[in-house]
C-alpha positions as CSV (number, residue, x, y, z in Angstrom):
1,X,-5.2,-6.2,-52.4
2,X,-1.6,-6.3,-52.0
3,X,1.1,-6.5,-49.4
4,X,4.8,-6.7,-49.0
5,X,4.5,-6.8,-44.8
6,X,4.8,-10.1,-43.3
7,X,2.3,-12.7,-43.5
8,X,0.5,-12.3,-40.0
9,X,0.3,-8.8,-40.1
10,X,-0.5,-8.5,-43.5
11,X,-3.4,-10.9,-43.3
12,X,-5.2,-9.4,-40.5
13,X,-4.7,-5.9,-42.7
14,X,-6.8,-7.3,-45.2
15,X,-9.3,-8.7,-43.3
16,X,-10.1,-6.2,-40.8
17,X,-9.5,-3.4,-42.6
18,X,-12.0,-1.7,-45.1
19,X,-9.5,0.7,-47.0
20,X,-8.1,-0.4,-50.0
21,X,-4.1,-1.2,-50.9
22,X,-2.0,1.7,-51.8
23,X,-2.0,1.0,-55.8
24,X,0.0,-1.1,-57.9
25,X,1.1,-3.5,-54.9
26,X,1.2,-6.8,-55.2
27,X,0.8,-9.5,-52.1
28,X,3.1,-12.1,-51.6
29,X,3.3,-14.7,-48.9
30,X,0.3,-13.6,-47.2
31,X,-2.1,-14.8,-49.7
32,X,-0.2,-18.3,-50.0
33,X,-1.1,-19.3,-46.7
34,X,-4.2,-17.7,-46.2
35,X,-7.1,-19.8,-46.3
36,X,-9.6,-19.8,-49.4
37,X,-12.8,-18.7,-46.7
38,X,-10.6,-15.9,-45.4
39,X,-9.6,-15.2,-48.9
40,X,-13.1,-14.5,-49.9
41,X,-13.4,-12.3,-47.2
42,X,-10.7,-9.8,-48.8
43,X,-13.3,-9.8,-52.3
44,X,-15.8,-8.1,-50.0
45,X,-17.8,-6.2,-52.4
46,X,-16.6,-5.8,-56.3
47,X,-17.4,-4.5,-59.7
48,X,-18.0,-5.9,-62.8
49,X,-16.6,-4.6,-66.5
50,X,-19.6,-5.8,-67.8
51,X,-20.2,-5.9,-71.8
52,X,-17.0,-4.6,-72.3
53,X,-14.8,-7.7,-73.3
54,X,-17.4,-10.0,-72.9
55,X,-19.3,-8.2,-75.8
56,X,-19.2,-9.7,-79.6
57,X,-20.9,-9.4,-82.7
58,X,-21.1,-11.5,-85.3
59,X,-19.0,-14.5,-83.2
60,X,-16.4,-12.3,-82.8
61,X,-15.7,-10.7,-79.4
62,X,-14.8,-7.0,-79.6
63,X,-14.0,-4.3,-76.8
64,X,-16.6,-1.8,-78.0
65,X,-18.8,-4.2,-79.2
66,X,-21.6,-3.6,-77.2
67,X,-21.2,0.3,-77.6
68,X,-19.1,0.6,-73.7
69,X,-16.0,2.8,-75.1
70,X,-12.2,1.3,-74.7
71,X,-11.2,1.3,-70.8
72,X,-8.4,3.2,-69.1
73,X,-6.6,2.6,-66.3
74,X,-9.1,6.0,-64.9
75,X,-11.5,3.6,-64.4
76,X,-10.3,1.4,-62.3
77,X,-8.7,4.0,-60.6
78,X,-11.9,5.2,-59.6
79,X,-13.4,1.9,-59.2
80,X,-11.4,1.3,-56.2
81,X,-11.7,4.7,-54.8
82,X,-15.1,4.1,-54.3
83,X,-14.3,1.2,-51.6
84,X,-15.0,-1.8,-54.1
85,X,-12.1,-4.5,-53.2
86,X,-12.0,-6.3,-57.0
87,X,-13.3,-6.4,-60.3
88,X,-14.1,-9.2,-62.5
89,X,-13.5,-9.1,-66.1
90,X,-15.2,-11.0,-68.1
91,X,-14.1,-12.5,-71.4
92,X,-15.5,-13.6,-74.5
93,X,-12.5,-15.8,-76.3
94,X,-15.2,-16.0,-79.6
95,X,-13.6,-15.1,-82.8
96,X,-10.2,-15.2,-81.4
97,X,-9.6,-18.6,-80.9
98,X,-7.9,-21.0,-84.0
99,X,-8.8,-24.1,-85.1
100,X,-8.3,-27.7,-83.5
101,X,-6.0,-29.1,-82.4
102,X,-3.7,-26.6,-81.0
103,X,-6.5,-23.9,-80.9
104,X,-4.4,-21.0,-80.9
105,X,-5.4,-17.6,-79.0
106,X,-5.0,-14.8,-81.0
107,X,-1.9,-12.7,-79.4
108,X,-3.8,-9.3,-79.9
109,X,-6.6,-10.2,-77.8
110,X,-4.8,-12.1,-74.8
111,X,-2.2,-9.0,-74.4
112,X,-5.4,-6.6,-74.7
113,X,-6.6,-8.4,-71.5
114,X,-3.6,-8.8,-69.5
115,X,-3.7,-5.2,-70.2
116,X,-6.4,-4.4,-68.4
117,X,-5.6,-6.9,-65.8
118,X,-2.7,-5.0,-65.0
119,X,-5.0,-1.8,-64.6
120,X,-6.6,-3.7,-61.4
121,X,-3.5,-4.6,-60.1
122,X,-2.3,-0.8,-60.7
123,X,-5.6,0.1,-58.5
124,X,-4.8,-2.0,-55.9
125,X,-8.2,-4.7,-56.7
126,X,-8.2,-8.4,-57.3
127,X,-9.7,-9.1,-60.4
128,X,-11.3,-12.3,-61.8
129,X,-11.3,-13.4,-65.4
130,X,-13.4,-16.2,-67.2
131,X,-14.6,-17.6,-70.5
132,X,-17.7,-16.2,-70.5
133,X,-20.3,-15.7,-73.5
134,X,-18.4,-18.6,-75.2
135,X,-20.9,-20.8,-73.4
136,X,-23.9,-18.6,-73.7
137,X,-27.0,-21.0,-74.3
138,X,-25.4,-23.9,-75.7
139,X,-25.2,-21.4,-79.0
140,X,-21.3,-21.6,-79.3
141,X,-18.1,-23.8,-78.9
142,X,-18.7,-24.4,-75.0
143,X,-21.9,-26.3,-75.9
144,X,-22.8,-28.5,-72.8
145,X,-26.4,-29.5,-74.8
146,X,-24.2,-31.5,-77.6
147,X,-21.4,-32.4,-75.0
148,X,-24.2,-33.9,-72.9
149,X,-25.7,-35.5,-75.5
150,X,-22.5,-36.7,-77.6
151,X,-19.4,-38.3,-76.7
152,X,-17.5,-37.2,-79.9
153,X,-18.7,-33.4,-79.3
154,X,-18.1,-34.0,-75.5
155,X,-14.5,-34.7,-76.1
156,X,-14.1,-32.0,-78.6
157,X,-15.2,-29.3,-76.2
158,X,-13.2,-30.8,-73.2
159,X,-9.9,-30.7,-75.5
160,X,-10.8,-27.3,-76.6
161,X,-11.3,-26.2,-72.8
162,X,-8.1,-27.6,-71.8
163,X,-6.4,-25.7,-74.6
164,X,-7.9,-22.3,-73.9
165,X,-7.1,-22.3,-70.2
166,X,-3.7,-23.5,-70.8
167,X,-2.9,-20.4,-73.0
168,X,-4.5,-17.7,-70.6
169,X,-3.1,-19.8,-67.3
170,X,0.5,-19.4,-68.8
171,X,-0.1,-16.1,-69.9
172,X,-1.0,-15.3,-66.6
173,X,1.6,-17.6,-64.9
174,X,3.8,-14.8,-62.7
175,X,0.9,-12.8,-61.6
176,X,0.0,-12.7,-57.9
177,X,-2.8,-14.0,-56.1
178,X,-4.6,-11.1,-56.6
179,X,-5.5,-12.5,-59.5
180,X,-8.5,-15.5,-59.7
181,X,-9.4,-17.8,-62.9
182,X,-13.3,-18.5,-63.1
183,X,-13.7,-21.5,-65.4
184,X,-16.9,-19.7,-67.4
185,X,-20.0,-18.5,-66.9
186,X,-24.0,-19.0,-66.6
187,X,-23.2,-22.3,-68.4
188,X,-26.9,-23.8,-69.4
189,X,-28.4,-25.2,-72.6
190,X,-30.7,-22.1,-73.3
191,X,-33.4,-22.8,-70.8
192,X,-31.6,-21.0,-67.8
193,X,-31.8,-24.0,-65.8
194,X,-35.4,-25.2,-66.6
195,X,-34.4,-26.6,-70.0
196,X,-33.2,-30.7,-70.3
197,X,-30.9,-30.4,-67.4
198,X,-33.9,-31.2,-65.5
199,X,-35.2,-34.5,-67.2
200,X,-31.6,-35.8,-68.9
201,X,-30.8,-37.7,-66.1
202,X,-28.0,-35.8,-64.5
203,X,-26.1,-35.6,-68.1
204,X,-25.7,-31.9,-68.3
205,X,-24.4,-31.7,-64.6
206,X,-22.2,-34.4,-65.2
207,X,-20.8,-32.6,-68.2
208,X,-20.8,-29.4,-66.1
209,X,-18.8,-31.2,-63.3
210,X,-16.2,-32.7,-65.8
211,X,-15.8,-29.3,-67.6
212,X,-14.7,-27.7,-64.2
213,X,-12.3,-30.7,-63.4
214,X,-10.7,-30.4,-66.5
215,X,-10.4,-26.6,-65.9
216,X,-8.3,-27.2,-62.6
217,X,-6.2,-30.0,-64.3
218,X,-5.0,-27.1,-66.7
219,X,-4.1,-24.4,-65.0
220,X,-2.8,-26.1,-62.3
221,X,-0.3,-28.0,-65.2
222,X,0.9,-24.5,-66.3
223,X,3.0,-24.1,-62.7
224,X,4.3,-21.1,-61.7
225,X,1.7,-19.2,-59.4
226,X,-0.8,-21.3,-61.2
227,X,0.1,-24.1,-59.3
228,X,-1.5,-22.8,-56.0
229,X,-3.9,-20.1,-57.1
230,X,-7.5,-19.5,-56.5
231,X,-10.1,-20.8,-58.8
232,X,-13.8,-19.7,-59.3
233,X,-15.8,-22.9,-60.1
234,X,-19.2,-21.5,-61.2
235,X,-22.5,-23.9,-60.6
236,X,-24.7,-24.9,-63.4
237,X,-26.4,-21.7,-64.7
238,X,-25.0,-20.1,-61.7
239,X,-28.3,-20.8,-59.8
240,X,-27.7,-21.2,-56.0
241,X,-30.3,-24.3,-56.0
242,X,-29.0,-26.1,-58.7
243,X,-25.2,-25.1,-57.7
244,X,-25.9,-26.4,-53.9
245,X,-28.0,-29.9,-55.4
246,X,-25.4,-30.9,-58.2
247,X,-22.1,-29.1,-58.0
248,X,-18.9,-31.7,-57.3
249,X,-16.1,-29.7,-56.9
250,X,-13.4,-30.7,-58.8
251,X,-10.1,-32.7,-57.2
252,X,-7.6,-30.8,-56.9
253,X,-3.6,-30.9,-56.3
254,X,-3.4,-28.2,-53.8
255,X,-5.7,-27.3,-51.2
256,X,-8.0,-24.9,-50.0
257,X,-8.0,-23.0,-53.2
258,X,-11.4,-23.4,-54.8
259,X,-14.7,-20.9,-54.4
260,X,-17.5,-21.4,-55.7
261,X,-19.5,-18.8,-57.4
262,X,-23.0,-18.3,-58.4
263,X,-25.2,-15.2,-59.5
264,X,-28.2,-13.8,-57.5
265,X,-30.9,-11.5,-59.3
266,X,-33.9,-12.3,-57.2
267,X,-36.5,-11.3,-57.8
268,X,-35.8,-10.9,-61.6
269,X,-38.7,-8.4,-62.8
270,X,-37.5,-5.7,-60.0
271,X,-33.6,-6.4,-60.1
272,X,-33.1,-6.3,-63.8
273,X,-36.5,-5.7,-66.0
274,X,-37.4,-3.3,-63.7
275,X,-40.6,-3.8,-64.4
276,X,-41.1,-3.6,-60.2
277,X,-40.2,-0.7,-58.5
278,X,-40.2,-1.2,-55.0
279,X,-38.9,-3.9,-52.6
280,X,-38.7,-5.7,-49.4
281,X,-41.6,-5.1,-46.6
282,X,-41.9,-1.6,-46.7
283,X,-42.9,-1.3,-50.1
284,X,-46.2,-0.6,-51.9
285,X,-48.1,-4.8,-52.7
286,X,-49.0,-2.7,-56.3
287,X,-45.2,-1.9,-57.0
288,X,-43.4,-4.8,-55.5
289,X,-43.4,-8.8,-56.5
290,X,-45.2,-11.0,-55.0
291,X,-42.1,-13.1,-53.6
292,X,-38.1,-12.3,-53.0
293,X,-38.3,-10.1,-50.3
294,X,-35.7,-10.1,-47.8
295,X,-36.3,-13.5,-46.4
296,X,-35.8,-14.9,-49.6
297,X,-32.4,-13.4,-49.6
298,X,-31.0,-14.5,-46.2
299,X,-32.6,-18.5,-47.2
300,X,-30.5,-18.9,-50.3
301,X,-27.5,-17.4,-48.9
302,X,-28.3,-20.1,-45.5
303,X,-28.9,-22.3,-48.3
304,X,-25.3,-21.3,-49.5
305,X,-23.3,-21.3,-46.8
306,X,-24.6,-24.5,-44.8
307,X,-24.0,-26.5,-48.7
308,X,-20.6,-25.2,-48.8
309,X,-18.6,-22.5,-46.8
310,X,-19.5,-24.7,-43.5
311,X,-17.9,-27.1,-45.2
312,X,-15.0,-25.1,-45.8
313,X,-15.6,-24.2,-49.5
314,X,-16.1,-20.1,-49.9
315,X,-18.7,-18.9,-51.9
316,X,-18.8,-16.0,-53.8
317,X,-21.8,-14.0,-55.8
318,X,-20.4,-13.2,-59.3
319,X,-23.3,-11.1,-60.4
320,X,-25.8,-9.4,-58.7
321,X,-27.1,-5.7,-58.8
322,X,-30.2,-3.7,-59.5
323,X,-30.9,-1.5,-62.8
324,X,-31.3,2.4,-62.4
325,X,-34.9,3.8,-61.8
326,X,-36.2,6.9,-63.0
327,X,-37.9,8.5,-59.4
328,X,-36.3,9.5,-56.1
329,X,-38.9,6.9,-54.4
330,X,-38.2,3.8,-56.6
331,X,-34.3,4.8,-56.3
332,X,-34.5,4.6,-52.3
333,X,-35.9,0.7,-52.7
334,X,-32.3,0.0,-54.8
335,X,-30.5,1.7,-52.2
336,X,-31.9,-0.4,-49.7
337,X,-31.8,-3.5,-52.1
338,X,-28.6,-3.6,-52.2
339,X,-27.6,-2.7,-48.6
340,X,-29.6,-5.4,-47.4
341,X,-28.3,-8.4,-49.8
342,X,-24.6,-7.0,-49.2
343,X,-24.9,-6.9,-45.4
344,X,-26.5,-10.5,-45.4
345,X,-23.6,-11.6,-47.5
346,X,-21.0,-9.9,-45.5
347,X,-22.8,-11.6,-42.4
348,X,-22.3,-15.4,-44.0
349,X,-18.7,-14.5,-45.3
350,X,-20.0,-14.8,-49.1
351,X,-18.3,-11.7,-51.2
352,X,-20.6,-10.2,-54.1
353,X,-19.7,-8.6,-57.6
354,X,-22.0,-5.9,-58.5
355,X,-22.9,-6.2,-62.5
356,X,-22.1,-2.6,-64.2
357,X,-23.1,-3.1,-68.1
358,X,-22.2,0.5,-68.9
359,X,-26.2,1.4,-69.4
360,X,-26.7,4.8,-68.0
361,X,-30.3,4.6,-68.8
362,X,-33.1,3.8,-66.1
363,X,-35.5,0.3,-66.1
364,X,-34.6,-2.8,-68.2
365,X,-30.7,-4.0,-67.6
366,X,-30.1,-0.1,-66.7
367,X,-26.9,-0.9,-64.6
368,X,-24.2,1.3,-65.4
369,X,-22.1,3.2,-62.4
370,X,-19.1,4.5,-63.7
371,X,-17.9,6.7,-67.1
372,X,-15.5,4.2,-68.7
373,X,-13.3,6.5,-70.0
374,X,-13.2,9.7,-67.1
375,X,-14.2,6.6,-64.3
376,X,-16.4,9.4,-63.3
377,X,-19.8,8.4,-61.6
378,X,-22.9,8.8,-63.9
379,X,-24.4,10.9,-61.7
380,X,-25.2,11.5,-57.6
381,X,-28.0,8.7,-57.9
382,X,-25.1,6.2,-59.4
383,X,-22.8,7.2,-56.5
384,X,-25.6,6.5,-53.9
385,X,-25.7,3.2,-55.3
386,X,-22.1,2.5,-54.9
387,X,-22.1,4.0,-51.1
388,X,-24.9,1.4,-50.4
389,X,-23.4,-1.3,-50.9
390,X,-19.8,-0.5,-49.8
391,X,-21.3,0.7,-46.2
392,X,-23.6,-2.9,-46.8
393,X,-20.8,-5.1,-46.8
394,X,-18.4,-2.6,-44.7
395,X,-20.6,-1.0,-42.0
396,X,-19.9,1.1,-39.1
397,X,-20.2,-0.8,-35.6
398,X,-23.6,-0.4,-34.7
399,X,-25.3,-1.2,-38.1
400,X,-26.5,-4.6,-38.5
401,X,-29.3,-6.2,-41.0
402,X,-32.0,-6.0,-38.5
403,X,-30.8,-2.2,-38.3
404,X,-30.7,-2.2,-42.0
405,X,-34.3,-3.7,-42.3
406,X,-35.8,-1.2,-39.6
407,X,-34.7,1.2,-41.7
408,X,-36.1,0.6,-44.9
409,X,-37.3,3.2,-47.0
410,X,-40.7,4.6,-45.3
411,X,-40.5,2.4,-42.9
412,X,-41.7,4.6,-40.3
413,X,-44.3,6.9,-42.6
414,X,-47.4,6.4,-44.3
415,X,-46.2,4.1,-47.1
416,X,-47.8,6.1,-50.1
417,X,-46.6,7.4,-53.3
């Protein structure tokens, strides 16, 4: 999202208008004086390059790691033809990072991403990076079970943290503000949130909250556009609950710059084992769960924006999305899936990132949208997908979630397979 109009103008542009920027421009003033909740507004709905740079084998992160093939700038061409307003890339720094103190990152891999950066801001998208399997399960350097546990490891990591934002925030230093830093990931110590960090006495969310204060006080050292950028500060494990209980954002030297992201995947078994099929209170009680219907969706994101973005703080959903199904039936519950949690975001001002791991496939973490090398769709069902949730979170004037929930699939037949 870009602009080189004056500052009014151009903000109103972005917020009122669903269309993306013409390609390769880059905002200016507008975005330095816009305000973090309106900010969060011009996300709207994005993509994620998932297990693409995030993937690694063998503690080394690797491009095609995960079998996605190299991206082009065709991709993110197409990703913003499709009415998504940004990307996020996430980034695994494992096997490219050198030894204490200076923890150097390796040259290669930095320009590889500000690379593909530059093919978002080509496209016209914002785009988010992160550290982001580095901290997977306590199994690697970002370990918040030791840091918790350890003041020697805890220091260790923090130093290491500080160095490895440092480097990408100066190597990132003249971009625009269509750029965001998010300080990591689903940071947890294996247990996703029902491990120690529940009977350790607040040590793990102390360490969490530390780690994202010393994340600010990095990038905002590195000047340049750094020095007033936006931040993502992610919540312990990401969870909405345990983000809105323990989450202190971090002081910072500029304000109104910080967002706060979390993931959303309720109900688990339909929106990524797939082991569910149907959804919401249309569907069959032998094909849906038994909770996470669409009350559960409009409660966390209450939950969400009466913890923070009344309070001024925007929130935004990194991940969320809904694998691919194998039947015309099963596909129609997606659709309305994810029309209903985008238009209940949209409502509450909260932007969403849909997760795209590359998986063409149907059932288990079957998420994949677009061809990574044509950009192409997968195919019509993928597209569908990607219409439902860019008319969710951009719909016409007379379309509202009660509209959206009156028209759930079947909802006005004999509900039957």
């Amino acid at each position: 999202m870009t602009k080189h109009i004056p500052a009014i103008v151009a903000a109103i542009c972005t917020l009122f208008c669903s269309c993306s920027p013409a390609a390769g421009t880059q905002e200016t003033s507008a975005t330095d004086t816009i305000s973090a909740l309106d900010y969060a507004r011009t996300l709207g709905i994005g993509w994620n390059l998932g297990n693409q740079f995030d993937a690694y084998n063998d503690g080394v992160a690797g491009e095609t790691a995960w079998g996605n093939p190299a991206v082009s700038q065709a991709l993110f061409d197409s990703v913003a033809a499709a009415g998504f307003a940004h990307v996020r890339i996430p980034v695994t720094w494992l096997g490219h990072i050198g030894e204490a103190p200076d923890y150097t990152i390796d040259a290669a891999w930095l320009d590889r991403i500000a690379e593909v950066v530059g093919y978002a801001e080509n496209a016209g998208l914002r785009a988010i990076i992160n550290i982001h399997h580095d901290g997977a399960d306590s199994r690697h350097w970002l370990d918040i079970k030791g840091a918790a546990t350890d003041s020697v490891r805890a220091a260790e990591v923090s130093a290491q943290l500080a160095a490895v934002w440092t480097q990408i925030a100066r190597r990132f230093a003249d971009k625009g503000q269509f750029l965001i830093f998010e300080a990591a990931n689903e940071i947890h110590d294996g247990g996703w949130g029902w491990g120690a960090n529940r009977s350790d006495g607040g040590k793990q969310y102390a360490t969490h909250n530390a780690w994202m204060q010393t994340f600010v006080d990095a990038v905002r050292a590195t000047g340049g556009n750094n020095t007033t950028r936006f931040l993502g500060i992610p919540g312990y494990c990401t969870n909405p609950a345990l983000t809105c209980e323990h989450l202190q954002l971090p002081a910072d030297s500029v304000a109104d710059r910080l967002l706060v992201a979390v993931h959303f995947y309720d109900p688990v078994s339909f929106a990524i084992n797939g082991e569910k099929t149907e959804w919401g209170h249309t569907a069959d009680t032998a094909a849906k769960e038994t909770w996470g219907d669409e009350k559960n969706v409009t409660d966390i994101f209450d939950m969400l924006r009466k913890r923070f973005i009344d309070n001024g703080t925007p929130v935004y959903i990194g991940e969320f999305g809904c694998g691919n199904r194998d039947t015309e039936r099963a596909e129609a519950f997606r659709r309305y899936y994810l029309e209903y949690v985008c238009r209940a975001a949209a409502d509450r001002g909260i932007a969403l990132t849909y997760w795209d791991n590359g998986n063409r496939g149907t059932g288990h973490e079957a998420f994949g949208l677009f061809d990574r090398t044509t950009g192409a769709f997968y195919s019509p069902a993928a597209r569908a997908a990607a219409e439902a949730m860019t008319h969710g979170y951009n719909p016409g004037d007379t379309t509202t979630l009660q509209t959206i929930y009156d028209n759930a699939p079947f909802a006005n037949q004999s509900n039957q397979q």
